[in-house]
Residue, then its C-alpha position, 0 to 999 in steps of 0.5 A: x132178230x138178235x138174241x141169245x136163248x136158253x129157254x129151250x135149245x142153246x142158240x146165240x143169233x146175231x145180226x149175221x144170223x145164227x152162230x155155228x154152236x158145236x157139241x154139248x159143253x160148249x153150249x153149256x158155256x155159251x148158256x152159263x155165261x149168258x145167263x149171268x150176262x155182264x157178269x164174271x163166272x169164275x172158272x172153276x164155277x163153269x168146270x163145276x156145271x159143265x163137268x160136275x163134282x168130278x171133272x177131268x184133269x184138262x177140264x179147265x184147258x178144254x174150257x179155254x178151248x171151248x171159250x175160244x171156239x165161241x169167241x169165233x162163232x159169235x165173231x162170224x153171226x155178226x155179235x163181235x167180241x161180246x166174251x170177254x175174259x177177266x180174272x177169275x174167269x169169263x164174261x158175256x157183255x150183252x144187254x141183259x134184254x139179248x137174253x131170253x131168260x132174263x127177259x123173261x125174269x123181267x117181263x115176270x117181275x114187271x107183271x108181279x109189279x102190276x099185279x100188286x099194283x091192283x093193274x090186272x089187265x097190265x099184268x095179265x098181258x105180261x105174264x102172257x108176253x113172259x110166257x111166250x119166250x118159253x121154247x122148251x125144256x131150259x138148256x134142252x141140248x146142254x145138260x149141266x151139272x152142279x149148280x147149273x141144275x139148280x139154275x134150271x130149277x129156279x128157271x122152272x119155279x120161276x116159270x111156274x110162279x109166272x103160270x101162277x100169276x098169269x091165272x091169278x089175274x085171269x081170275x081178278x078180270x073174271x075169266x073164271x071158265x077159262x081158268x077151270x079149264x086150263x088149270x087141271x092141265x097144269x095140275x096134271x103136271x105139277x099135282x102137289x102146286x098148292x098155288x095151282x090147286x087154289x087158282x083151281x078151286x077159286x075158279x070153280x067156287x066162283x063160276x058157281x061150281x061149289x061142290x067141285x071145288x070141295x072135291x078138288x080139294x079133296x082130291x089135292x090134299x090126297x095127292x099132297x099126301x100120297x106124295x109128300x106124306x103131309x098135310x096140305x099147307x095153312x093156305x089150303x086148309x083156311x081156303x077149304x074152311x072157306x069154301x064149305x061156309x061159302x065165305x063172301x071174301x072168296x067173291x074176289x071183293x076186298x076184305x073189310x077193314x084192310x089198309x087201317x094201320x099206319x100209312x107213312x111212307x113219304x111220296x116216291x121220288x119224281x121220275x124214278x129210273x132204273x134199279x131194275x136189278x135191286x128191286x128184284x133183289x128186294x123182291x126176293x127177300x120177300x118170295x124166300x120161304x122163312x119163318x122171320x125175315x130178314x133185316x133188309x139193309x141198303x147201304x152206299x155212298x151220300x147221293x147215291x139214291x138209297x132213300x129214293x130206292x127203299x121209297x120205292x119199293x115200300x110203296x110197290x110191295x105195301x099192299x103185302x103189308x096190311x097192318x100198316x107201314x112206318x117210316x122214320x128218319x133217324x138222321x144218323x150221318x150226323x152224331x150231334x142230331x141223330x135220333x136216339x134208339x128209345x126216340x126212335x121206339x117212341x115214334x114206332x109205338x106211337x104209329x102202332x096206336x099206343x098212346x102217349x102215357x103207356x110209353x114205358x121210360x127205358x129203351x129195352x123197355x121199350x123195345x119189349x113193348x115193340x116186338x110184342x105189339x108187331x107179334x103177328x103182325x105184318x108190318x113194313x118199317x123203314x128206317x132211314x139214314x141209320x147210323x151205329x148198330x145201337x141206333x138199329x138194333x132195338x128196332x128189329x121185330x121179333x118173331x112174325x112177319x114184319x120188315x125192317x128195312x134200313x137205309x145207311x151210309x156205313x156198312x151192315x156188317x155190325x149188325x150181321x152179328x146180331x141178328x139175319x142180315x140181307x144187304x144190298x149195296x147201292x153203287x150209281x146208275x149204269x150210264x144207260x139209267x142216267x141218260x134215261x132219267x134226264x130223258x125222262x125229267x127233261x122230256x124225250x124231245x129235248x134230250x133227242x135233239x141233244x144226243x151227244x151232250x146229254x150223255x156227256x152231262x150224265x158222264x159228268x154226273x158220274x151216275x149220282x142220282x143227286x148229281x143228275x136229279x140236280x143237273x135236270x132240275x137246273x135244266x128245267x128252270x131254264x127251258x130254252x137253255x142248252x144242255x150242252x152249256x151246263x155239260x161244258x160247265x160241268x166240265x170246268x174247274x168246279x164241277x161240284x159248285x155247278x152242281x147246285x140248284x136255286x133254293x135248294x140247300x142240298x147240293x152235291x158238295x153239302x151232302x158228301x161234307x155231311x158223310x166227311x165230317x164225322x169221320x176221325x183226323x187220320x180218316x179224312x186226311x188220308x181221304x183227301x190226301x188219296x184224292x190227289x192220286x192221278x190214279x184210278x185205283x189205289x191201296x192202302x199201302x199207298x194211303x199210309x205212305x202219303x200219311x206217313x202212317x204204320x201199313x196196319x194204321x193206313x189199312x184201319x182207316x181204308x176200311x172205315x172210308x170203304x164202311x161209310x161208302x166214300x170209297x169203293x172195293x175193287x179188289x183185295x186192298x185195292x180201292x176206287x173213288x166215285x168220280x165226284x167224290x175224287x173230286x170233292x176229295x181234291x177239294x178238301x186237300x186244296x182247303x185243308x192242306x198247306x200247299x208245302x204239305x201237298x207238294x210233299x205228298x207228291x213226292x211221297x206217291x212218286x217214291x212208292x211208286x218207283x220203290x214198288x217198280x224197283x221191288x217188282x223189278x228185282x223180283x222179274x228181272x235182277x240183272x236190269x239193274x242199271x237204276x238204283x232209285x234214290x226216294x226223298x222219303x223212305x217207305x217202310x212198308x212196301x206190298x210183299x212180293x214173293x215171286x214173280x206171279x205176286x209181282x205181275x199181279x200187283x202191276x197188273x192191278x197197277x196198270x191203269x195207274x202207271x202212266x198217269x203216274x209217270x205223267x205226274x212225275x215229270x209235270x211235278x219236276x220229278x224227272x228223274x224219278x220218271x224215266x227211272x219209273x218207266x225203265x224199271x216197268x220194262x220186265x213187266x211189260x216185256x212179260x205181259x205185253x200191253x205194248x200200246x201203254x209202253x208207248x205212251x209211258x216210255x214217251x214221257x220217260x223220253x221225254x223226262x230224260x230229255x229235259x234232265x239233260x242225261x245223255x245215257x238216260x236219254x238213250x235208254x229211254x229212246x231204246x225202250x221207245x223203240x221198241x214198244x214201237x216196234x212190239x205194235x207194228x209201227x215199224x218206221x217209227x221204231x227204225x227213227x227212234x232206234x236212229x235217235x238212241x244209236x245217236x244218244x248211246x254213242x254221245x253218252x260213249x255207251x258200248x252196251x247201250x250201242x249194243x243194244x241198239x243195234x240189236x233193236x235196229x236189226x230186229x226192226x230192219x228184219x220186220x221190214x225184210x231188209x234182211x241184209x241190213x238185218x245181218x249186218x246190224x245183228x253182227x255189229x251188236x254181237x261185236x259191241x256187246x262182245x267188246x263191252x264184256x255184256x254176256x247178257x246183250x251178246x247173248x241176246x243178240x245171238x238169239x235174234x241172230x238166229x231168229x233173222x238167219x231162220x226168216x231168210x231160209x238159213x236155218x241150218x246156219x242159225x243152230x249155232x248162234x241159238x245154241x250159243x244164246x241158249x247155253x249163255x241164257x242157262x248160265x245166267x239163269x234168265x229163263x224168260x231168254x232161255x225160253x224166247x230161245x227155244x222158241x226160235x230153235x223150235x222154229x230153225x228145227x221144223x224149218x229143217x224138217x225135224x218136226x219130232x225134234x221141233x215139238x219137244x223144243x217148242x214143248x220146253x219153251x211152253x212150259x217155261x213161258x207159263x212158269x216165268x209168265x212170259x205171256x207174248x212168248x206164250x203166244x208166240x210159242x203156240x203159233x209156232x207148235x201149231x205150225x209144226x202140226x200144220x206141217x204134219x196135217x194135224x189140223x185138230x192139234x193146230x187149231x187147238x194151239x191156234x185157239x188158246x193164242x187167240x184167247x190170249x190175245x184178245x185177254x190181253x189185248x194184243x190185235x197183232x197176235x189176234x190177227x195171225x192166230x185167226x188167220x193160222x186158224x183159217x189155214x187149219x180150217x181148209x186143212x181139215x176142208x170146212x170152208x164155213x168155218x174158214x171163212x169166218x176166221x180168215x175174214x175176221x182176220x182181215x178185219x182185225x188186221x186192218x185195225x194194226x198194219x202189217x203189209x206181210x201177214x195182210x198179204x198172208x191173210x189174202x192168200x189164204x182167202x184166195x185159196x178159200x174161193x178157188x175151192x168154192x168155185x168162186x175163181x173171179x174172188x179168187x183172183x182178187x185175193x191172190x192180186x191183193x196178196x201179190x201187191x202186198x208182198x212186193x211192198x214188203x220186199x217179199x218177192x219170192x211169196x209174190x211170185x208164188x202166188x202171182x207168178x214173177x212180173x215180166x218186164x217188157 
């Protein structure tokens, strides 16, 4: 079984079986996050229900600490890396069925569908399958706080409503007895429940038990009463009524006369499919107490599924609406046929049964005339395809118990402005929904057989229920074809052509047309012209520079294309398209733009782009200065970036856009741009890592460079490849490039670049443990860097001097070049160096003993990681502290440095550093002797390892493993890993560790 539970104890069981849950708060975590699975809970929201109003100053450091240890307890019972962090806070991705509660929040809204569909018997065995994931008290061993205590309440109401349900069909299949018995039970705990005292008295009344039933009637209302001090609700009091004139409706039968109002929702939509989420949402509007309701708004893109979704659940809930349910299309995507406020009110009135000659003649009129006829009534009226709020606002009830559902393209935001709104935004159908709806169209069988291209084919689609509904429906015309050729049609050149059925007008490209058309010039152009983006996100800056538009003109239309859903928020001023309207939206710009007119686009995106690299740049780094871009078109408004946090935040939300960018650049003949591009990313991706990207981005601006035929560009370019190379391990690849840049800087006569090199060059011969070479590469680049006056490369390469001279035991030789890099770093004010610096002096100084000395140096360099960004050292700094307190046998501060670089690792993706941490986190673990928790760590550590090689910390991992079996007892596993480690160490030229572990090879 695997699960995560919250309906009594905190437990997360995993395919390896329970995981190893420690203390109070982080149970509290693990049940927060899994009770919102899939979602991001921010962190101040998880401080807030773990802590409460008043929690302490190192709540939020406590809380990483928390995250990270859960991390590894879910890693070790088989659940894998399911927490993930992502800004501005923490997310559980887990199917919602893994947890309990929202299992049983949709066992209970799945019951509540079939009890309001008349199926009793279904329902009965629901609620009781519901009812059976209740363990205990919700959240037993992990009190909350704040909102947290609320969820549990709403878990309590919910289950209650559930207990509700499940005796309310109990009594619809006639087992009165067992209700008479088992309620008062119930009633003992929750007295003043006016449900419960109804099932309670129905039960009674109907088992032939009159005059009990008027004296538990009797006795509810003294305990509502006593212990509300009011009168029992009007519910109650017309049961009561009821009960003493022995009404026949009590019988159970149907009232007479129900369903005699209008009936005219349109058939449901074939082969609905998911939307389990909206429909509950739906279904809460309804459950929420209040005196009138709300206006109910679906908005999303064209094709999205609107219509389909309110269809459906205005046939599932009509049965609470008994004096009739209308529907109109008020066809508002389109301004020249859209049906006018008073045409509108004319239908309504008409279904409300009022003849042709009382129509009064003026809208407000009419609409008086409206509200009155719905006054206590309850009535469901949808109106599809709205469009401007004057189009909806006359249709609104008043007062009473009716329901306007809306279903629209634009955003409901007008409209909140005149009255209670609930929206509901509709996005596409979750891959899982797709592949089930063609499934479900197409039959099981034939989706079986073709696995793999039925998921293609709704990849395709993009999750568009149009796009899907019209894929299955050409499918199905031709039953022997392959679902594999239409995916292979999809994937060609006009996938929004093949997205087209015989006989039926209304295609992909017709629909999305209709929601483009009516939008202003400016609207579409920036439309189209976004579409050619090779990015995934963008914002409005960059849709006013490819407009040639003022930033605040740019930002207007942004936001109409966001109201009429064809384009999606992600963020602040950052955007998305759908995959098929991107692809509707390059469509447009090949029919409605000149091709002299899309070329200069392309340019215009390539000059923001390295204008925004250029600004970031001077901001992270001013002294990398050796490009000044030269843009063929101005860009007068740049995103503002005040310091060095708003720079790494505005690449970071650029980051998935750079290397398409860069890709684009070079394939459109903008080689220049390209490597310049790539060269001034290189202090952001030196700050925040993402190493694996750098590869490929400093692949194309080689590569860029190369074909311009400048030498200097050329060798920068190949510099800056070797060393994303070597940031991910792939060390003999990095030795080759830095070979290819020596060979280029010295053709371009560049003493710096030659500098330079040589200092990657010895950095990489070092990570291979070719320390001699390391040395004497280091010495060669201080001496170049020297000769060409490059205070700022000689003072780097005396850093990595020291760092290569403490590695090979020197460390007392090493203080001088690394106190001479740190006082050269401090007068050039570059304090990420500064701060790498300290990091290595932290390093020399716990070599030498000094652990007092070496805790305050890493403790300076901490604090200048955090403040400048400088996330890879950030690790690195914490690996480092947390040996010095491995050192000093303090094994709880050790692995508390040890689990904040591993949470940073995996938030940034960085496996290396993931490795080593869960490997120094099994080393702390035997410290502090608990082999349990050793073994998981030092274990995930060989998986991961496996996935990023590094002969030496493989080799590091296997000998402490080894030392883990020989203190279980088991020697013969023991003698594995430390062979393992052994062999390892000698491929890495690591002779002296070999020998410790496996004593020195005699030759014979």
């Amino acid at each position: 079984m695997v699960e995560l539970g919250v309906l009594g104890r905190v437990r997360a069981i995993g395919p390896a079986g329970p995981a190893v849950l420690r203390g109070a708060r982080q149970r509290a975590v693990l049940g927060l996050l899994a009770l919102h699975a899939g979602q991001v809970l921010p962190v101040g929201r998880l401080v807030d229900a773990v802590w409460g109003e008043d929690p302490p100053r190192t709540a939020v450091r406590t809380l990483h600490s928390h995250v990270a240890r859960l991390r590894q307890a879910l890693d070790a019972c088989g659940l894998g890396p399911v927490l993930r962090t992502s800004n501005p806070g923490y997310a559980l991705d887990v199917p919602p069925e893994l947890v309990d509660a929202l299992r049983f929040e949709q066992q209970v809204r799945a019951a509540a569908r079939a009890a309001e569909l008349g199926a009793a018997t279904e329902a009965l065995a629901g609620f009781r399958a519901a009812a059976e994931l209740w363990r205990g008290e919700p959240f037993a061993d992990a009190p909350l706080s704040g909102w947290g205590v609320r969820e549990v309440e709403r878990l309590h109401e919910l289950r209650l409503s559930a207990l509700e349900g499940r005796w309310d069909a109990e009594l619809r299949l006639g087992n009165h007895a067992g209700a008479a018995e088992q309620l008062p039970r119930l009633l003992a705990e929750h007295p003043a429940r006016e449900g419960l005292v109804e099932l309670h008295v129905l039960a009674l009344y109907r088992g032939g038990r009159h005059t009990e039933a008027l004296a538990a009637l009797h006795r509810a209302r003294g305990r509502i009463a006593e212990e509300l001090g009011a009168e029992p609700g009007p519910r109650l009091l017309a049961l009561h009524s009821a009960v003493v004139r022995r009404d026949p409706a009590l019988s159970g039968a149907p009232a007479a006369g129900a369903g005699a109002g209008p009936a005219q929702l349109p058939a449901r939509a074939g082969y609905f499919t998911g939307r389990d989420d909206e429909l509950a949402e739906l279904d809460r509007v309804l459950d929420e107490p209040s005196d009138d309701q709300p206006v109910v708004v679906v908005s999303g893109a064209a094709g999205v599924g609107k219509t389909a979704l309110a269809v459906e659940w205005a046939h599932r809930v009509a049965h609470r609406f008994p004096d009739g349910q209308v529907f109109l299309d008020l066809r508002g995507h389109d301004a020249r046929r859209a049906a006018t406020a008073a045409d509108a009110l004319a239908h309504l009135l008409r279904s409300l049964g009022l003849p042709e000659d009382r129509l009064p003649g003026g809208t407000a009129e009419r609409a008086a005339l409206y509200r009155s006829l719905l006054r206590d009534k309850r009535c469901l009226v949808v109106a599809d395809d709205a469009g401007p709020v004057e189009q909806v606002l006359p249709l609104v009830p008043g007062a009473g118990g009716s329901l306007l559902l809306v279903t629209g393209r634009r955003s409901p935001a007008a409209l909140a402005a005149y009255c209670a709104v609930r929206p509901l935004a509709l996005d596409v159908l979750a891959h899982r929904s797709s592949v089930a709806l063609l499934a479900r169209v197409l039959g099981a069988r034939r989706v079986e057989r073709e696995r793999g291209p039925t998921a293609r084919l709704a990849r395709l689609c993009g999750g568009m229920p149009l796009a899907l509904r019209i894929a299955a429906a050409r499918l199905t015309g031709e039953p022997a074809a392959p679902i594999a050729g239409l995916a292979a049609e999809l994937a060609g050149a006009d996938r929004l052509g093949a997205l087209a059925a015989d006989g039926d007008t209304r295609t992909v490209r017709t629909v999305l047309t209709s929601a483009y058309l009516p939008l202003e010039l400016s609207q579409t152009r920036m439309f189209r012209l976004l579409g050619l983006a090779p990015g995934t996100t963008f914002t409005a800056s960059l849709g006013a520079a490819l407009c040639d538009v003022p930033l605040e003109v740019g930002r207007a239309a942004a936001r109409e294309l966001r109201a009429a859903h064809l384009i999606t928020a992600v963020g602040p001023d950052r955007y998305r398209f759908h995959d098929l309207i991107r692809e509707f939206a390059r469509q447009r710009a090949r029919e409605d733009e000149t091709e002299a007119a899309t070329t200069e686009v392309g340019h215009r995106l390539v000059d923001w782009y390295l204008l925004v690299a250029d600004r970031a740049n001077r901001v992270l780094d001013p002294r990398r200065d050796l490009v000044t871009p030269t843009p063929r078109h101005p860009v007068p408004d740049l995103p503002p970036l005040a310091d060095q946090q708003g720079a790494l935040a505005l690449l970071e939300a650029e980051r998935p856009n750079l290397v398409p960018v860069a890709r684009f650049a070079r394939e459109t003949g903008r080689l220049a741009a390209a490597w310049q591009f790539t060269y001034l990313l290189t202090s952001f991706y030196d700050a925040t890592g993402h190493w694996r990207e750098r590869v490929e981005l400093c692949r194309q601006g080689a590569a860029a460079a190369g074909e311009l035929g400048d030498p200097l560009a050329e060798a920068e370019m190949l510099r800056a490849l070797g060393v994303a190379h070597y940031m991910t391990r792939r060390l003999h690849e990095a030795l080759d490039t830095h070979v290819l840049a020596l060979q280029a800087a010295r053709a371009a006569g560049d003493l710096d670049g030659e500098g330079h090199v040589y200092n990657n060059l010895a950095n990489t011969y070092a990570e291979l443990r070719r320390f001699d070479e390391a040395v004497a590469a280091h010495r060669l680049a201080v001496a170049r860097c020297r000769s060409a006056g490059n205070h700022l490369g000689l003072a780097l390469s005396q850093r990595n001097l020291g760092n290569t001279l403490v590695r090979t035991g020197r460390a007392a030789e090493a203080l001088e070049p690394l106190l001479d890099a740190l006082a050269r770093f401090r007068r050039l004010d570059a304090p990420r160096l500064e701060a790498a610096t300290l990091d290595t002096l932290g390093e020399a100084r716990m070599a030498l003993g000094d652990h007092r000395q070496a805790l305050a140096t890493l403790a300076e360099a901490l604090e200048l990681t955090r403040r400048t960004g400088y996330v890879w050292m950030e690790m690195e700094t914490l690996l480092h502290t947390g040996a010095v307190h491995l050192l000093r046998q303090d094994f709880a501060a050790a692995a508390d440095r040890f689990e904040l670089a591993l949470a940073i690792s995996r938030e940034h993706r960085h496996p290396h550093v993931e490795a080593v941490a869960l490997d120094r986190l099994g080393q702390a673990c035997l410290g502090r002797g608990d082999l349990d928790a050793a073994r998981a760590h030092l274990e995930r550590a060989l998986a991961v390892r496996r996935t990023v090689p590094d002969g030496y910390e493989h080799a590091t991992v296997h000998r402490h493993l080894a030392e883990l079996e020989e203190r279980s007892g088991d020697g013969a596993a023991a003698a594995s890993h430390r062979a393992r480690a052994g062999e390892l160490y000698r491929q890495e030229n690591a002779t002296a560790e070999a020998e410790a572990v496996t004593g020195p090879v005699v030759s014979s």
